[in-house]
C-alpha positions as CSV (number, residue, x, y, z in Angstrom):
1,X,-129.9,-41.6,-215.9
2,X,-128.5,-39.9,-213.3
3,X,-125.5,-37.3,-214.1
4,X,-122.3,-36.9,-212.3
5,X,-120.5,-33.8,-211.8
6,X,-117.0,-33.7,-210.4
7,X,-115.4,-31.1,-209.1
8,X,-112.7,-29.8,-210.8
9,X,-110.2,-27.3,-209.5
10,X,-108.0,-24.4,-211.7
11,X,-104.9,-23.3,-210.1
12,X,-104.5,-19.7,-210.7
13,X,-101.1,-19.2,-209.3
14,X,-100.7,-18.1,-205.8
15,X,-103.2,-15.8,-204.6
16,X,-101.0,-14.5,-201.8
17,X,-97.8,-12.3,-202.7
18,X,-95.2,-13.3,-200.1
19,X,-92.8,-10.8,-198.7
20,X,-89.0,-11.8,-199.5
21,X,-86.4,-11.4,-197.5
22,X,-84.7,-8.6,-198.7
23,X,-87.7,-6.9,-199.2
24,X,-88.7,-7.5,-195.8
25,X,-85.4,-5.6,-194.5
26,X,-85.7,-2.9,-196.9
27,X,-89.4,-1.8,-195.3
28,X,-88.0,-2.3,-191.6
29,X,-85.5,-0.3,-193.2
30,X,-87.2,2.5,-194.4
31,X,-90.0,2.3,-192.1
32,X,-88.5,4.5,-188.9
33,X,-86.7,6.8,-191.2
34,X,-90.2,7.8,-193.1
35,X,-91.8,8.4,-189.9
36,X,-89.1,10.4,-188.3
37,X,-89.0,12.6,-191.4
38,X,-92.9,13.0,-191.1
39,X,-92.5,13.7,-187.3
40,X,-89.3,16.2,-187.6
41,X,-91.4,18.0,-190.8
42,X,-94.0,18.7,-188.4
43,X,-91.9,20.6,-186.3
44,X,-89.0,22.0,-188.9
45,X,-87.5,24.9,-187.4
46,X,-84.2,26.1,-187.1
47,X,-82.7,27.3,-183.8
48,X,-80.6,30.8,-182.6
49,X,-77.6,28.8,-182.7
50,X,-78.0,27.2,-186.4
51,X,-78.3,30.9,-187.5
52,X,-74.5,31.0,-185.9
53,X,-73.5,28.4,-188.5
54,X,-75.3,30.5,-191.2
55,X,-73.1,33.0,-190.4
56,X,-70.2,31.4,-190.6
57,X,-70.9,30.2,-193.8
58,X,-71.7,33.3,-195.7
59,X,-68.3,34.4,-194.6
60,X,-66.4,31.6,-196.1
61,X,-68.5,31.9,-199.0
62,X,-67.4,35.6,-199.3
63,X,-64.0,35.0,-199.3
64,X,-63.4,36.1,-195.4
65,X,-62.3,32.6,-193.9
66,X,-64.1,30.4,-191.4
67,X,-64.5,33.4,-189.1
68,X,-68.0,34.8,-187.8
69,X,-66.6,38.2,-187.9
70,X,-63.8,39.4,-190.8
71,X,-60.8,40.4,-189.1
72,X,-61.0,38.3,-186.0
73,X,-60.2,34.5,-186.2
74,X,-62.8,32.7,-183.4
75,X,-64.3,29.2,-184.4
76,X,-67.6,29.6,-183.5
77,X,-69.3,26.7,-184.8
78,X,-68.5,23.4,-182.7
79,X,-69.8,20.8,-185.2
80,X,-66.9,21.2,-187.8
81,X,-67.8,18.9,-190.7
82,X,-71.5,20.5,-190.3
83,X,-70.0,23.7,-190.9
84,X,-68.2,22.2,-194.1
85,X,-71.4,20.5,-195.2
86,X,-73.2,23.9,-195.1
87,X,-70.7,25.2,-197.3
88,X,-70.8,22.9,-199.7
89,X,-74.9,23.1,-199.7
90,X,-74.7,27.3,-199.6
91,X,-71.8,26.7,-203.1
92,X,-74.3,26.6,-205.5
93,X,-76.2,29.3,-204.0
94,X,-79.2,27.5,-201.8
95,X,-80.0,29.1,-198.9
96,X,-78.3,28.2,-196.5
97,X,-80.6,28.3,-193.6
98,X,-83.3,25.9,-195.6
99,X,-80.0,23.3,-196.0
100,X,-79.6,23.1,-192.5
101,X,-82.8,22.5,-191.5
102,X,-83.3,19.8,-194.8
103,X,-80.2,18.6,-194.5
104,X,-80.2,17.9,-191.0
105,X,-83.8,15.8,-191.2
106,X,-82.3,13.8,-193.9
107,X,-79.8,13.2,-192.1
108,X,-81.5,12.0,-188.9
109,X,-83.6,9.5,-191.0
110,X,-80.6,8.3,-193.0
111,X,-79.3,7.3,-189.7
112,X,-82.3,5.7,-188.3
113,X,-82.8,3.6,-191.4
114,X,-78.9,2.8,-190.8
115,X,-79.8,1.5,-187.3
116,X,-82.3,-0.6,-188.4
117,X,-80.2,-2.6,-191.0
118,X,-77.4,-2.6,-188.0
119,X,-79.4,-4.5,-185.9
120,X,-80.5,-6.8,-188.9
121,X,-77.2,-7.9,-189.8
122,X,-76.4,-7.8,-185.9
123,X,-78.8,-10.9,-185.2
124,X,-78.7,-12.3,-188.6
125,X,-82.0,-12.6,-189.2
126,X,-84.6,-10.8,-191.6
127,X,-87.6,-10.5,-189.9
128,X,-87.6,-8.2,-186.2
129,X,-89.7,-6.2,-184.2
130,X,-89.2,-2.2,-183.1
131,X,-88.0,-1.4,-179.5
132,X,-85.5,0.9,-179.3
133,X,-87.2,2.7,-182.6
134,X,-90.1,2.7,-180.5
135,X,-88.6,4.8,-177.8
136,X,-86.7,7.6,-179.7
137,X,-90.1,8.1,-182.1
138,X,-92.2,8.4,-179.1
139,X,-90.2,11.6,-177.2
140,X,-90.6,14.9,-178.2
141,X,-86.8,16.0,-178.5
142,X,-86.3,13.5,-180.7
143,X,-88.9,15.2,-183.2
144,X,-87.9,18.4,-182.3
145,X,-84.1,18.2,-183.0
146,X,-84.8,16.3,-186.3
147,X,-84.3,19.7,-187.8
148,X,-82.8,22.8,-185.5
149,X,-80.4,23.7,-188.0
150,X,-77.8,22.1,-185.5
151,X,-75.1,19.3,-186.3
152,X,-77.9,16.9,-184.6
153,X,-79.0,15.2,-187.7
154,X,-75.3,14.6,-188.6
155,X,-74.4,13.0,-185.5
156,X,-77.3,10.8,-185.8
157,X,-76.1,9.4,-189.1
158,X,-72.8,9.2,-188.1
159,X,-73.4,7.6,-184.9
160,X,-75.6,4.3,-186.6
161,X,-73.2,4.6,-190.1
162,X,-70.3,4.2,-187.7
163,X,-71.7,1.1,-185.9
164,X,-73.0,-0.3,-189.0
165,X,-69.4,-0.4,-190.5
166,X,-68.1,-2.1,-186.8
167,X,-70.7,-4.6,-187.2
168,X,-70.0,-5.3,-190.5
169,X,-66.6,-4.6,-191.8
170,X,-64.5,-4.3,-188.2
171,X,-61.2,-5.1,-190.3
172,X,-61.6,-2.4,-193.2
173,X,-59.5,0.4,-193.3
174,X,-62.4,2.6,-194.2
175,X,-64.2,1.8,-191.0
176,X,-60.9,3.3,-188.9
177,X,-61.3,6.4,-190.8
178,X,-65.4,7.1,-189.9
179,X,-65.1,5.9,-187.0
180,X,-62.4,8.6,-186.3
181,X,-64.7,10.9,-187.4
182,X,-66.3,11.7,-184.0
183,X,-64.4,14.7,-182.8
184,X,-65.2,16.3,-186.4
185,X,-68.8,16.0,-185.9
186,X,-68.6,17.5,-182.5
187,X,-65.8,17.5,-179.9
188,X,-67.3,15.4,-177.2
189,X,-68.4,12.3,-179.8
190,X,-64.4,11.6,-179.4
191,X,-65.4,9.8,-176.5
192,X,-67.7,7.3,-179.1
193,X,-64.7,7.3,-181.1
194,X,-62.7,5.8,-178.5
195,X,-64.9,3.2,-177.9
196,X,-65.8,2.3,-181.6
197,X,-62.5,2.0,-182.0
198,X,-61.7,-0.4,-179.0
199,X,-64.2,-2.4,-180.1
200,X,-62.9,-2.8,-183.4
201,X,-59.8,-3.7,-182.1
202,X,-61.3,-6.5,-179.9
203,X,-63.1,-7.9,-183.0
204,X,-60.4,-7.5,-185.4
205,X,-57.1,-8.4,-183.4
206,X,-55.1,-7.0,-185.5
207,X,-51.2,-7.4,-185.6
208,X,-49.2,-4.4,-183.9
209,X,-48.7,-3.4,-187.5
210,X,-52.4,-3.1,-188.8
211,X,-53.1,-1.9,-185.3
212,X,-50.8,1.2,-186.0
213,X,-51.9,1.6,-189.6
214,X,-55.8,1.6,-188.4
215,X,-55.1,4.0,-185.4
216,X,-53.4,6.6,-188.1
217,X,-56.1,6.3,-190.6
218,X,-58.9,7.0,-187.6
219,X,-56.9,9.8,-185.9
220,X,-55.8,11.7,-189.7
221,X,-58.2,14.2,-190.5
222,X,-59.1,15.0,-186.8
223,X,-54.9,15.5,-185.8
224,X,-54.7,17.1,-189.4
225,X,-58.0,20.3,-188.2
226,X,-57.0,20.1,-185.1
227,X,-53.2,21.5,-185.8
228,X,-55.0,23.9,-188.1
229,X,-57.6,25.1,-184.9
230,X,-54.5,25.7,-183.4
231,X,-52.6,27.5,-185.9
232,X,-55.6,29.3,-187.5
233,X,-57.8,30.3,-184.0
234,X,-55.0,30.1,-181.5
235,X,-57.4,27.7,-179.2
236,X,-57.6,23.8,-179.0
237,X,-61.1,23.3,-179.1
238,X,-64.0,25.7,-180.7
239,X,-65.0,29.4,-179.0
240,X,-68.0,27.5,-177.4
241,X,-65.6,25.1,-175.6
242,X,-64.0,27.8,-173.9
243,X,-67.0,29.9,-172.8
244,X,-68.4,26.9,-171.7
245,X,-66.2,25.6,-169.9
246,X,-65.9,22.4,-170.9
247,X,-63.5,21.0,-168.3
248,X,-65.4,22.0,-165.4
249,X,-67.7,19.7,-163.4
250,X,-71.1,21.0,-161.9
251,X,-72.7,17.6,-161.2
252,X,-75.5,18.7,-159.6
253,X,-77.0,20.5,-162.3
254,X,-76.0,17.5,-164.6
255,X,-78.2,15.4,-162.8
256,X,-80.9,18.3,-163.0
257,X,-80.6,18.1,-166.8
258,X,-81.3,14.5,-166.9
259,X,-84.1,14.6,-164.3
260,X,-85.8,17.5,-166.6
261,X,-85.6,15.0,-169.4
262,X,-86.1,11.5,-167.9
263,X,-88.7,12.7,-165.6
264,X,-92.0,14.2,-167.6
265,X,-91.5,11.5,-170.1
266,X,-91.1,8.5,-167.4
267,X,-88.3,6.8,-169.7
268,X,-87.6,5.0,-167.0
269,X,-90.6,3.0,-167.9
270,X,-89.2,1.8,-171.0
271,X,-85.9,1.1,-169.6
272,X,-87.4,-1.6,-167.0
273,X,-89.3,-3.9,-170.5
274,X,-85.5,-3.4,-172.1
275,X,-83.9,-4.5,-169.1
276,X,-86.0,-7.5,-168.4
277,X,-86.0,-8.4,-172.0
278,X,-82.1,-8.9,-172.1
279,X,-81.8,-10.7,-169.0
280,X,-79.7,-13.9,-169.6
281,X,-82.5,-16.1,-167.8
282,X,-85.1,-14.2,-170.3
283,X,-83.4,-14.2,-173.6
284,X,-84.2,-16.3,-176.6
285,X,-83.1,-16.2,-179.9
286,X,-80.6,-15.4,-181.8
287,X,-77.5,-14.3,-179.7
288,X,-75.7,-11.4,-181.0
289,X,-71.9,-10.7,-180.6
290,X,-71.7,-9.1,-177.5
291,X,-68.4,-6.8,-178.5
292,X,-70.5,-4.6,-181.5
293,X,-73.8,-5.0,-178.6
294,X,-72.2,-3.6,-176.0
295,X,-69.9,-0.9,-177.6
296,X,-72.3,1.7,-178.4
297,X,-74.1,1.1,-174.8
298,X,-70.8,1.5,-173.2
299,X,-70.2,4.8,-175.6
300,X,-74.1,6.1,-174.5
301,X,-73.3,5.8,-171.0
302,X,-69.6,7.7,-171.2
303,X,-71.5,10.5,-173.3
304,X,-74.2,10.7,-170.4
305,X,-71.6,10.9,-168.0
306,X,-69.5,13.7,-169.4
307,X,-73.4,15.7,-170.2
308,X,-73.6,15.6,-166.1
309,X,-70.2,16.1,-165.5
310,X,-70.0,19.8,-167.3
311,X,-73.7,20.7,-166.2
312,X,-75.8,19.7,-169.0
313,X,-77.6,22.5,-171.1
314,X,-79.8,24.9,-171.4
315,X,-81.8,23.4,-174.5
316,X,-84.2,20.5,-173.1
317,X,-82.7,17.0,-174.3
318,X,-80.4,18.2,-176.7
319,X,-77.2,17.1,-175.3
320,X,-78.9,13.7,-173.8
321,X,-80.1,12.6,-177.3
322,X,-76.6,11.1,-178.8
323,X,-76.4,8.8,-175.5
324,X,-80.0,8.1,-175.8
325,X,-79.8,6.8,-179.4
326,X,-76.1,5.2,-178.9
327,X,-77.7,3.2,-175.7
328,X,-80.8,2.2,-178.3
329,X,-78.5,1.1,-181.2
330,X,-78.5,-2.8,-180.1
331,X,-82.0,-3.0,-179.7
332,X,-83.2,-0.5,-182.0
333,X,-84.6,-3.6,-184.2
334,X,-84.9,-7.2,-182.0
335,X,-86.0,-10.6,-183.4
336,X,-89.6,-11.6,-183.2
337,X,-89.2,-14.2,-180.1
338,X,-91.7,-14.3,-177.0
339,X,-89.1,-12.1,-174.5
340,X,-88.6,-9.5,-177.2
341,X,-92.3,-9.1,-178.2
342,X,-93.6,-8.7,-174.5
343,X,-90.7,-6.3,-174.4
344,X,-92.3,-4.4,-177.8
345,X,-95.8,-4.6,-176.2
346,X,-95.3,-2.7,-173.1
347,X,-92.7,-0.3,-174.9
348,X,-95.8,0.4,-177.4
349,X,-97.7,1.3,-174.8
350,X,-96.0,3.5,-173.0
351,X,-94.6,5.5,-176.6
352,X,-98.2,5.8,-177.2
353,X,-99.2,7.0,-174.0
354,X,-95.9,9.2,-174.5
355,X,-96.6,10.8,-178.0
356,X,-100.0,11.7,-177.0
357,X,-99.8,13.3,-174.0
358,X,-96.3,13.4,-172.1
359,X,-94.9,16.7,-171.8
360,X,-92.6,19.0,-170.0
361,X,-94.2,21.5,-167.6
362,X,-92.7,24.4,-169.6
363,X,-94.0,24.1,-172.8
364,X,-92.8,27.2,-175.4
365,X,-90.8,28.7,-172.3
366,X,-87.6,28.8,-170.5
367,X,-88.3,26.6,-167.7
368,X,-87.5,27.2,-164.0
369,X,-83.9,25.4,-164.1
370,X,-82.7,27.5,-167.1
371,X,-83.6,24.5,-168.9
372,X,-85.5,25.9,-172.3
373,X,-88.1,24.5,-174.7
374,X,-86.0,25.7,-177.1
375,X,-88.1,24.9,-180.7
376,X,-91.0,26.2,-178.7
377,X,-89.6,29.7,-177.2
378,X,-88.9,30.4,-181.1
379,X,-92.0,29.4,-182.0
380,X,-93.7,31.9,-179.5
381,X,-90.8,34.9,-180.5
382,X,-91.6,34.5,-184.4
383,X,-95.0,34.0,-184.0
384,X,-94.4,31.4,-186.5
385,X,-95.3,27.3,-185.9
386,X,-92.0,26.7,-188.1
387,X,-89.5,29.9,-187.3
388,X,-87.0,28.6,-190.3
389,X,-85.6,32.7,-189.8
390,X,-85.5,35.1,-187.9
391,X,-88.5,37.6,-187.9
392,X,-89.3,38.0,-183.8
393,X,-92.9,39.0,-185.2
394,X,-94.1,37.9,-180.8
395,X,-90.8,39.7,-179.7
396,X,-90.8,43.4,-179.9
397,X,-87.5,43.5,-177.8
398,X,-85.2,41.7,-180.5
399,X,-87.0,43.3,-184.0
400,X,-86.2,46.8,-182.7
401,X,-82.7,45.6,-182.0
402,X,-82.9,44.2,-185.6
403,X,-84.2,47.5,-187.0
404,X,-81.7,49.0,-185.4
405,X,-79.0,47.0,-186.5
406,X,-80.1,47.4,-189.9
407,X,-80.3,51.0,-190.1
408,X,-77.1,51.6,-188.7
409,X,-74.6,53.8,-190.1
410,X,-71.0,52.7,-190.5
411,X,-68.9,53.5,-187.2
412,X,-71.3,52.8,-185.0
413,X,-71.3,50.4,-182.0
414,X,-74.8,49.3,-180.8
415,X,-74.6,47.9,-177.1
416,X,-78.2,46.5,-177.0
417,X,-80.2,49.1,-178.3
418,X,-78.2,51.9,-177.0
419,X,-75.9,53.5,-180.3
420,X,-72.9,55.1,-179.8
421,X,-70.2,56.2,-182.2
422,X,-67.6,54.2,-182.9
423,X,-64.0,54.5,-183.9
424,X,-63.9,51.6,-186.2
425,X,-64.8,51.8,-189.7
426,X,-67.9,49.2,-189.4
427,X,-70.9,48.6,-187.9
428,X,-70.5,46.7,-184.2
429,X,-73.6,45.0,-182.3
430,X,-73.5,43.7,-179.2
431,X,-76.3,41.3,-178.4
432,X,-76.5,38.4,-176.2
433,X,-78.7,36.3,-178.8
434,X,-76.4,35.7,-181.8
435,X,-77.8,34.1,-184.5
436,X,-79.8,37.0,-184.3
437,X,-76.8,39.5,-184.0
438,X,-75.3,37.7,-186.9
439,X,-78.4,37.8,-189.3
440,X,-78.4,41.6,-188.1
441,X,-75.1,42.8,-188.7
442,X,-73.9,42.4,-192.2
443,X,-70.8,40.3,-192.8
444,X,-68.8,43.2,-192.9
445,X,-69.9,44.7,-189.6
446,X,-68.8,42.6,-186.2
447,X,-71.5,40.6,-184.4
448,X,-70.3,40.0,-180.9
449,X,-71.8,38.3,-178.0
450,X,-71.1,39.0,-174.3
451,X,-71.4,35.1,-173.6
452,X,-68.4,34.8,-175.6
453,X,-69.5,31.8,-178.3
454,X,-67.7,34.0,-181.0
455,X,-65.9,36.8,-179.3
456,X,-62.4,35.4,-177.9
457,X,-62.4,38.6,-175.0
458,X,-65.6,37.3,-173.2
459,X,-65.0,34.0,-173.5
460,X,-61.9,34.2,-172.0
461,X,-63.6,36.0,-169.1
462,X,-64.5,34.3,-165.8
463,X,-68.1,32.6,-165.4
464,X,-71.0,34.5,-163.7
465,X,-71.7,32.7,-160.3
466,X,-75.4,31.1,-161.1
467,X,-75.3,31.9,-164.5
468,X,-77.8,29.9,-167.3
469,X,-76.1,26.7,-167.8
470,X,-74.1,27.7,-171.3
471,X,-74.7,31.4,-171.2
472,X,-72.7,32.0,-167.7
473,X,-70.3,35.0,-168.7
474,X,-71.5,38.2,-169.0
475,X,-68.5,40.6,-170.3
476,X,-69.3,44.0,-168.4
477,X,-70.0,46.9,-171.2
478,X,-66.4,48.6,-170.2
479,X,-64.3,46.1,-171.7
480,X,-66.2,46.1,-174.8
481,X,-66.3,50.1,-175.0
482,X,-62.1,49.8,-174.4
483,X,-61.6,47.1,-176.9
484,X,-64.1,48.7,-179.7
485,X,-62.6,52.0,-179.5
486,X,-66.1,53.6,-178.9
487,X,-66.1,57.5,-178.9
488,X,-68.5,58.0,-176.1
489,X,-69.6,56.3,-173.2
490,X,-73.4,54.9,-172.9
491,X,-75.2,55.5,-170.0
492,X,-74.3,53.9,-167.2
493,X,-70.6,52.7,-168.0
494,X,-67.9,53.7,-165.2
495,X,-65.2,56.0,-166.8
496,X,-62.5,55.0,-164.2
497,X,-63.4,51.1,-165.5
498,X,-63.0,51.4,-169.1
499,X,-59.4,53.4,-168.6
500,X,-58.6,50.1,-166.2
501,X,-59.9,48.0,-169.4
502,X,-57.8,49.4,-171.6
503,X,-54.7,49.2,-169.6
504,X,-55.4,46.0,-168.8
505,X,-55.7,45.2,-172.9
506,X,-52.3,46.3,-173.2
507,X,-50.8,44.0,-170.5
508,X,-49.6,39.8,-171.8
509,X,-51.5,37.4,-171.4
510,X,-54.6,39.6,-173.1
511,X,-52.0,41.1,-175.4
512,X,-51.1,37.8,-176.8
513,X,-54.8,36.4,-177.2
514,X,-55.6,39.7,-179.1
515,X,-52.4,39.1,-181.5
516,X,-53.2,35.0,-182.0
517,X,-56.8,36.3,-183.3
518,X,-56.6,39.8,-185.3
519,X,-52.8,40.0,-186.5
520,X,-52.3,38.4,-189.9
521,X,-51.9,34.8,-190.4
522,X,-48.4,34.2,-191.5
523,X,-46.1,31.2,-191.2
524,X,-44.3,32.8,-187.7
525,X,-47.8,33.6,-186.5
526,X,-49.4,30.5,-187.6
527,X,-46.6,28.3,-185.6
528,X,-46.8,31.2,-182.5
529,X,-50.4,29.9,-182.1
530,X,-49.9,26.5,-182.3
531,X,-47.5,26.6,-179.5
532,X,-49.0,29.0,-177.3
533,X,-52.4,26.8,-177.9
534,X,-52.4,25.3,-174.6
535,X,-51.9,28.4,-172.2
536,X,-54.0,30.5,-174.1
537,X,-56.8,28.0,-174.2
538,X,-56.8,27.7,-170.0
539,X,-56.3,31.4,-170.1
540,X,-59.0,33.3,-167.9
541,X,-59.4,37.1,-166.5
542,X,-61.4,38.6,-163.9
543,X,-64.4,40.2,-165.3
544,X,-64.0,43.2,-162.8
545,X,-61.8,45.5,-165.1
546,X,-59.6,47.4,-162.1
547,X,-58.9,44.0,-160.7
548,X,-57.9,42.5,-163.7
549,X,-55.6,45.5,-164.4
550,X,-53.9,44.9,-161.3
551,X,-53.6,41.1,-161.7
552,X,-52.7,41.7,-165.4
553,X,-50.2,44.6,-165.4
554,X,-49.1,44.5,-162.0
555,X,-47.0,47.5,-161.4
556,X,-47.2,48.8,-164.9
């Protein structure tokens, strides 16, 4: 007898864990934010000009005000609500240094993983693909000002936080007020503001009321520390914005800038896949609103413009990277169709081919433009892979100006490393690096740069014909040796100029920029700043000391 088997089957459950939804968005999420904090930990550092915020935070932590030096009222630090959130870091007593550089790469991923979800609430869907992720993870700058110390990592978050809330709440009160917020992270990002809050405007359509309401909840804190910058500093914009000059166009070099970073990582590569990927005879899918689409593109471009308008920067990228990452915001994330993964393909590809070998010519020096690889001149002065402060272990030059600094008895003013003796009471260095002048000198002492980022006398100076983009005033050693009251004269300081400096210091308009920044804030001062803002701001003097006594004084 023959037996019969039949095959029975057991269902075990499902043998395959399927990936919800929300789960889905939370990795695609958290995916470019964990690799930008591996990348930007790889190269943590923290730049001469975080070290200026440092400064500027021990001194409101000692009581002295939001000064760099006690005694003198110059707004050195452009990023203001960076400045703010150092202070409320260095409260507790963390260092303040490690905050920046922390804070800032938490920061940057916060706001990657923000532009992510953008773009998946922007198409509506769950499931996309990398493109514009792609690009920023694969350029060198991008890893490089992760950290800094700089208001980088802010802007970054505030940039996709701000777009986030246009795509998703346009008609919330809340959303006028961050996206108002631009001038506070730094002064130029007013120009996103603008846009962001066009957009909203066009989405919204608001009655004239609401409109009016929205427009004062956007523009409150920003009107509200910008009467005080006025009031408090006697300038409209920050000490930087005035040695800078900000106003000014230098095209030409702009266009340098961008060439130095387009060029040695061929981004234009990636901008052809983009381009042909969004082309209306290309594009399938899910179509998203083109108002929040275009806004931050439109913003990108503006910010690019205005970079090459005033000349760029000497950092490599730095002041590029906003536009870059505004420009990206729409297609940081893009669905899964067949236009947008050819796009992803040949975008991989090049970031690849990018990460792993594309570099700048210059590598850990100051290039032949001016242009710097800033993270990797540090590198080379500290002898350190991640300079996080200042030790100049590779640069004998600056440690024996620290030394010196260090050492230094009261009353003495230190013009490089030349020491003479001083009538004021404190310790004065002079040193054209000043982070490092400001980690020298202790807070009581003045740290004051020739450039004129936090001393209001040079930056008020004129510029230095084919100066460093950024560092182009020099204020000749007179005027500081008539305005610090030194008791001797170094070597190589003109006599006749320093006794033309010091007539000219007593002549308006030099008279009243001295009074808006050293006399003592009260209520008539406080409202003799505000007014005079305007004029004092433009104000400039000839570097030359005799002609600037003659234009000065005149006949006096």
């Amino acid at each position: 007898m023959a037996t019969t088997y039949q095959r029975t089957s057991v269902d075990f459950g499902p043998t395959r864990r399927t990936i919800r939804p929300r789960q889905r968005r939370l990795l695609l999420c958290l995916l470019p934010a964990v690799v930008i904090l591996v990348a930007g930990y790889q190269r943590r550092w923290m730049s001469d000009d975080g070290h200026i915020y440092v400064r500027t935070v021990r001194q409101i932590l000692a009581g002295n005000g939001p000064v760099f030096n006690p005694g003198e009222r110059a707004e050195s630090s452009t990023g203001t609500l960076w400045q703010w959130l150092l202070v409320a870091a260095g409260a507790p007593g963390t260092d303040i240094a490690s905050a920046a550089v922390y804070g800032g790469l938490l920061l940057t991923a916060a706001g990657f993983a923000l532009a992510a979800l953008g773009c998946l609430r922007l198409y509506g869907t769950s499931t996309a693909l990398p493109l514009g992720g792609l690009v920023l993870l694969a350029l060198p700058p991008v890893w490089d000002f992760a950290t800094s110390g700089l208001e980088t990592g802010l802007a970054t978050c505030w940039l996709a936080g701000a777009w986030l809330l246009l795509v998703t709440a346009p008609t919330s009160a809340w959303t006028s007020v961050v996206l108002g917020l631009g001038p506070l992270v730094r002064p130029d990002l007013g120009l996103v503001s603008a846009v962001f809050l066009g957009a909203q405007w066009l989405m919204a359509r608001p009655s004239r009321r609401s409109a009016l309401a929205g427009l004062g909840a956007a523009v409150a804190l920003p009107a509200a520390y910008e009467i005080f910058r006025a009031g408090y500093y006697g300038h409209l914009v920050p000490l930087p914005g005035v040695t800078k000059e900000a106003s000014q166009s230098l095209w030409a070099r702009g266009f340098t800038y961008l060439g130095d970073f387009a060029g040695p990582y061929l981004l234009w590569v990636p901008a052809l896949f983009v381009l042909a990927a969004v082309l209306p005879t290309r594009m399938d899918g899910p179509r998203p609103p083109l108002v929040p689409a275009l806004a931050p593109v439109v913003a990108g471009l503006l910010c690019w413009v205005y970079v090459i308008k005033v000349g760029g920067d000497f950092m490599h990228g730095r002041m590029l990277l906003p536009g870059l990452f505004l420009m990206l915001l729409p297609v940081f994330l893009v669905p899964a169709t067949r236009a947008w993964t050819i796009a992803v393909a040949g975008v991989g590809v090049w970031a690849l081919v990018c990460a792993s070998w594309l570099r700048i010519p210059y590598e850990g020096r100051l290039g032949p433009q001016g242009i710097a690889d800033e993270r990797g001149v540090y590198v080379h002065q500290n002898a350190d892979p991640h300079p996080v402060r200042h030790t100049f272990a590779g640069a004998n030059w600056h440690a024996s100006y620290a030394l010196l600094a260090r050492g230094a008895e009261p009353a003495s003013l230190l013009l490089g490393r030349t020491k003479v003796a001083a009538g004021a009471p404190t310790v004065t260095g002079v040193h054209n690096v000043l982070g490092l002048n400001g980690t020298a000198i202790p807070l009581s002492g003045a740290a004051l740069d020739p450039i004129g980022l936090s001393y209001p006398l040079a930056a008020h100076s004129q510029q230095v014909h084919g100066g460093r983009v950024g560092h182009d005033k020099q204020l000749p050693v007179e005027w500081i040796i008539a305005d610090r009251g030194a008791d001797e004269l170094p070597p190589g300081a003109d006599p006749l100029k320093v006794a033309a400096a010091r007539n000219a210091l007593r002549c308006p308009p030099l008279t009243d920029l001295r009074t808006a920044t050293t006399a003592p804030l009260t209520p008539a001062r406080f409202l003799d700043n505000l007014t005079g803002a305007w004029s004092r701001t433009a104000f400039r003097f000839p570097n030359d000391p005799v002609e600037a006594e003659r234009e000065l004084c005149g006949g006096q």
